[in-house]
N, C-alpha and C positions, 0 to 999 in steps of 0.2 A: 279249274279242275273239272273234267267231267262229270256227268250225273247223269245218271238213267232214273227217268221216272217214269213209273205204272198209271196208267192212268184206264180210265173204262170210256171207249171211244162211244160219243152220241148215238143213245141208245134207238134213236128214231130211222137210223139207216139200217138196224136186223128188222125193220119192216118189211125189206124188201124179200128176205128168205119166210119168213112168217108171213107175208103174201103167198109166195110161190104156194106154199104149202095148204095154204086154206083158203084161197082165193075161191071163189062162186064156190063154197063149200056145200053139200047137199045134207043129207038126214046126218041128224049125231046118233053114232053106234052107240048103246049102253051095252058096257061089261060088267064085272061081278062089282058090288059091293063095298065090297074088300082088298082089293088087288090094288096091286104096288110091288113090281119087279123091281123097283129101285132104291126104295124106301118103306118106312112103317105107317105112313097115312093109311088110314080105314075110312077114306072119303071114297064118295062113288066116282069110277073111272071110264070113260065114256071115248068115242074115236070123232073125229071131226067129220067123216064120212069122206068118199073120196069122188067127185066125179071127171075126173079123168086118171086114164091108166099112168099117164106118166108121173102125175105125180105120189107123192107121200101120203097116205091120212097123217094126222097128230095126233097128239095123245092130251086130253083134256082133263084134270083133277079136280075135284070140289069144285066144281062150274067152272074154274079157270086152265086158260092154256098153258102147258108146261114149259116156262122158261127155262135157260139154261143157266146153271150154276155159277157159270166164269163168264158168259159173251161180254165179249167187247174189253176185254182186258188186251192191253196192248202196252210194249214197250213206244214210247212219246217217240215219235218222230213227225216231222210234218205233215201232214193230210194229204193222202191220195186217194181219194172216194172210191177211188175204179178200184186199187187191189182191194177195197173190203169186200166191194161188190163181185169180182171174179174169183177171191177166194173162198167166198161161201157160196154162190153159184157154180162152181166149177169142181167144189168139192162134192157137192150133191150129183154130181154127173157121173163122177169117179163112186162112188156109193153103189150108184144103179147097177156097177156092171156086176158088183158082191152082193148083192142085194134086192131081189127084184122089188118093184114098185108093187104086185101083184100080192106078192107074198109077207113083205115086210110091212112094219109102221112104224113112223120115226120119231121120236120122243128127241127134245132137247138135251144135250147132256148134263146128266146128275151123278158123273162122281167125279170128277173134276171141279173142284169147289175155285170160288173165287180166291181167297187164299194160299192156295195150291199152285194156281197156275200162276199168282203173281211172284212166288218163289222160284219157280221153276223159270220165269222167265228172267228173271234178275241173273246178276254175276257171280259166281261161287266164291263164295268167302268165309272163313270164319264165322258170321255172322249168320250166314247162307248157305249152308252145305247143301241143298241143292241144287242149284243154281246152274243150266242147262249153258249159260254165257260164260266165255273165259273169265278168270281173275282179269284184274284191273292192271293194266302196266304203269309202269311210270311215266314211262314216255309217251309224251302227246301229238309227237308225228305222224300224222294222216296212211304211213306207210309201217311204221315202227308199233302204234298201238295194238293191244289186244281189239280188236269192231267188235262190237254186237252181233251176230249172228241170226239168231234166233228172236222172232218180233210178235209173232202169234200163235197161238193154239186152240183150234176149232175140237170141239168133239158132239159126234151124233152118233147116237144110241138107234138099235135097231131091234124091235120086239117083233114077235110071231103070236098069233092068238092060238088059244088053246081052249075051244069053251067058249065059258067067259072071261077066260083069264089073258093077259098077258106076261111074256116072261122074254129076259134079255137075250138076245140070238147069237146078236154082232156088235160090232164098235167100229166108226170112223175116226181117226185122230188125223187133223191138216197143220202142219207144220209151217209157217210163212216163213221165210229165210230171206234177210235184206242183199240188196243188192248195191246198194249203198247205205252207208253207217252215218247217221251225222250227230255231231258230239259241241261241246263248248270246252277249251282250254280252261277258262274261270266260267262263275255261275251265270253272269250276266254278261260275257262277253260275246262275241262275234260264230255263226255258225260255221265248222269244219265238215269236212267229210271225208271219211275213208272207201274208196271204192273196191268192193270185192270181184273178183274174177270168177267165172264158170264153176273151175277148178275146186277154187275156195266155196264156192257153194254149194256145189255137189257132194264135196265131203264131210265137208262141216254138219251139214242136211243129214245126209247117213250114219253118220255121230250119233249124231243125237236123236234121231229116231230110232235106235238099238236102246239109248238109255230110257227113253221114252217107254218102248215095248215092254221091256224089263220092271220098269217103275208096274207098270200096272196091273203085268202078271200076280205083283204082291197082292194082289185084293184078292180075295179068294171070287169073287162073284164074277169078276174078269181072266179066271185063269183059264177056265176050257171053250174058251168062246173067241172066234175069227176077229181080228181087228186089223182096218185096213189102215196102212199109213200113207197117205199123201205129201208130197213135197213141192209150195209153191215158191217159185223167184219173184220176190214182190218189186216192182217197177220203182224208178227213183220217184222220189219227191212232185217232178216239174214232167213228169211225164203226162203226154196227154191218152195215153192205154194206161191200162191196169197190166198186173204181171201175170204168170204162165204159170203151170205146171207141172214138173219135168219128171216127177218119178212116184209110182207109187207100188206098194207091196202088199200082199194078203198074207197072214200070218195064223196058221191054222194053230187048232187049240192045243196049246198047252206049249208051244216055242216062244221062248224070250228072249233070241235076238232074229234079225229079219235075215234070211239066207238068197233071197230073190228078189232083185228090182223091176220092173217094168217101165222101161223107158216113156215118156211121154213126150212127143214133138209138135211142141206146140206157140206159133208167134203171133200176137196182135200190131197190129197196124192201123194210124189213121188213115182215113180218104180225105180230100184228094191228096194223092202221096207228094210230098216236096220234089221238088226239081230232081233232085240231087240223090233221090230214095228209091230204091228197087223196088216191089214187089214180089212176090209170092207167084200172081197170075196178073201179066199185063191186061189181060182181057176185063178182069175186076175192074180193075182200075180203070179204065176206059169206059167200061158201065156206067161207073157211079161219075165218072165227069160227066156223062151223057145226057144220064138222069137230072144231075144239079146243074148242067147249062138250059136245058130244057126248062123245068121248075123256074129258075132264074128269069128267064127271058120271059115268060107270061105272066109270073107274078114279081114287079121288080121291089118290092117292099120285106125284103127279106135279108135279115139281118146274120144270118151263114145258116150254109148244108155242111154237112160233116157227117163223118161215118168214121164205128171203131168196129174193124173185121178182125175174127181168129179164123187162122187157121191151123188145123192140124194135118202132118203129116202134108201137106204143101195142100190142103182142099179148103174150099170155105167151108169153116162148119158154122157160121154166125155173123150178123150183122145186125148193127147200132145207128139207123139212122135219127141226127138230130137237126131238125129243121128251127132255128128263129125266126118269128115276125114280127112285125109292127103294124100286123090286123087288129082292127076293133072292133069290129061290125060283126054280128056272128053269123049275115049272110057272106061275106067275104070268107069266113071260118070254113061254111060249109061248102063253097065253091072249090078252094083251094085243095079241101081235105079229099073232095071227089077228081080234080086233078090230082092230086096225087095217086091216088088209086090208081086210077089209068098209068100214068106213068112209072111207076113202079113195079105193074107187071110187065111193062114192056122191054124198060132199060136196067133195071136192077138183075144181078145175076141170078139165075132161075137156081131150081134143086139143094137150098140153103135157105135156113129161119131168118128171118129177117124181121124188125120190129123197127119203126117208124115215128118218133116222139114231135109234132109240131106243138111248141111254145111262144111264150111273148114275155117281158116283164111280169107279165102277170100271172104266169103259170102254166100248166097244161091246156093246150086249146083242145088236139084232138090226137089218136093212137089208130095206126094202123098195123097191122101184126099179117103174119103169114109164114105159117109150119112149114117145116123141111114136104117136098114133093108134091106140096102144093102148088097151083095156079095162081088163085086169086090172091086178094089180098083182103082183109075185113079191116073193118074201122068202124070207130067210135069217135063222135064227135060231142064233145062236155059244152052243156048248155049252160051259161049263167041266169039266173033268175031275181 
């Protein structure tokens, strides 16, 4: 018999968006006193400070950072690190464009309770009434059952200062939508899978993003305020990218269903591509073999290059490179990590972010990074001591 179960996915991988956010954070703002757009705390409310434009400040309470109510509540499916990481990175992207970085500051979401969203992700039943996944069928045929649909729900809050005050502006809600469903006939038995189609996720996705909108109009503190909704295609299980995301809406104050989509065209791909796998841009491709025969050949103690590129709209807008070795010396560390420099402005594709991970068994050796329309390439090499 199938079963879906809730579970709150390890909470040490939302490190990665609570870096983005507060990473080389600079002065902490102090606001009023008293302030609390979201709640009744009379603790003092402070901003993280922001030094850089792209990103977000946070929102700080009683000395501590504002969590979100529900992260990491997820319908149980097998671990794909990548869709956590692309859909809380990629939702933040989508944010920017309703939202300036300049003007807004992003607070965790606080009205989405963990409770809340473990109902809403469950299956409508009796028990359940609201329950965003079909009822349950009888039948256990991979083609005949009701799937899962619906697997996560991100929500970030967008405040505007006023003063000393802050007060809520806007709302993001991220919808993950599976693209394969995997289920057990009995409790302990054997794993199934149901595969969904485009078709079936795209509507499915719209569905319930109307119910969704609707649900939260009811709160009076969300009825006259823009909320964006995003719609990710989360990648199978055994994939080695994270999923996409294909549609999102702005929903001006005070409508409660969505009347407009905005397409998103967007595909990930490993490097180097399989024999047998197309590309987006051969010339990418051919880059990054360039760059990892080069690498390879003057350092042969390397245990794979690998790269996960998106692109939208057929362009590179990002790249993941991941270097292993089997250095142990940390003049070898810093030889290599300066070839790489070199090599990376030369053979990687230029006018795209690019970001550069060399590891070992033992962890991070060193990171090199480089912004869209930059040249160079910067790096940081981690010393053990």
């Amino acid at each position: 018999m199938e079963e879906v179960i809730l579970k709150k996915i390890f909470l040490g991988l939302s490190v990665i968006l609570t870096g983005i956010l507060l990473a080389a954070c600079g002065s902490v703002d102090n606001l009023s006193n008293d302030t609390n757009s979201s709640g009744s705390s009379k603790g003092k409310t402070q901003l993280t400070g922001q030094t850089n434009t792209g990103y977000y400040q946070g929102v700080i309470k009683n000395g501590r950072y504002q969590t979100s109510k529900s992260r990491g509540v997820s319908v149980q499916q097998e671990s794909n690190q990548f869709n956590i990481k692309g859909f809380e990175n990629g939702l933040l992207n989508i944010s920017k464009k309703q939202f300036s970085t300049k003007k807004y500051v992003f607070q965790e979401g606080q009205y989405l309770s963990t409770k809340r969203v473990e109902a809403w992700l469950g299956r409508k039943s009796k028990s359940n009434p609201t329950g965003l996944n079909p009822v349950k069928s009888k039948s256990t045929s991979a083609t005949k059952r009701n799937p899962i649909y619906l697997s996560q729900i991100d929500e970030q809050d967008y405040m505007t200062r006023s003063g000393k005050s802050l007060s809520l502006q806007g709302m993001t809600i991220g919808l993950a939508i599976n693209s394969v469903d995997y289920y057990k006939k009995t409790q302990y038995g054997p794993t199934y899978q149901t595969d969904l189609t485009n078709s079936q996720i795209n509507s499915e996705g719209k569905k319930i993003a109307n119910q969704v909108l609707s649900r939260l109009r009811n709160n009076k503190k969300l009825k006259n305020i823009p909320i964006v909704i995003a719609l990710y295609k989360q990648a199978s299980d055994d994939s080695l990218v994270g999923g996409n995301f294909f549609a999102y809406s702005t929903n001006n104050s005070g409508t409660t269903s969505v009347n407009k989509w905005n397409k998103i065209n967007q595909k990930n791909y490993v490097f180097p591509l399989q024999s047998n796998q197309k590309g987006p841009s051969q010339n990418d491709a051919d880059s990054f073999d360039n760059f990892k025969s080069q690498v390879q050949t003057f350092f042969p103690n390397l245990s794979g290059v690998t790269a996960q590129a998106q692109y939208t709209n057929g362009s590179l807008t990002g790249m993941n490179v991941n270097i292993t070795t089997q250095f142990y010396s940390q003049t070898e560390i810093i030889s290599f990590t300066q070839y790489i420099q070199s090599a990376a402005q030369r053979y990687l594709p230029a006018n795209a972010p690019i970001d550069i991970t060399v590891q070992s068994t033992e962890g991070i050796q060193s990171f090199l990074t480089r912004k869209a329309n930059e040249k160079k390439f910067s790096a940081h090499i981690f010393n053990s001591y």
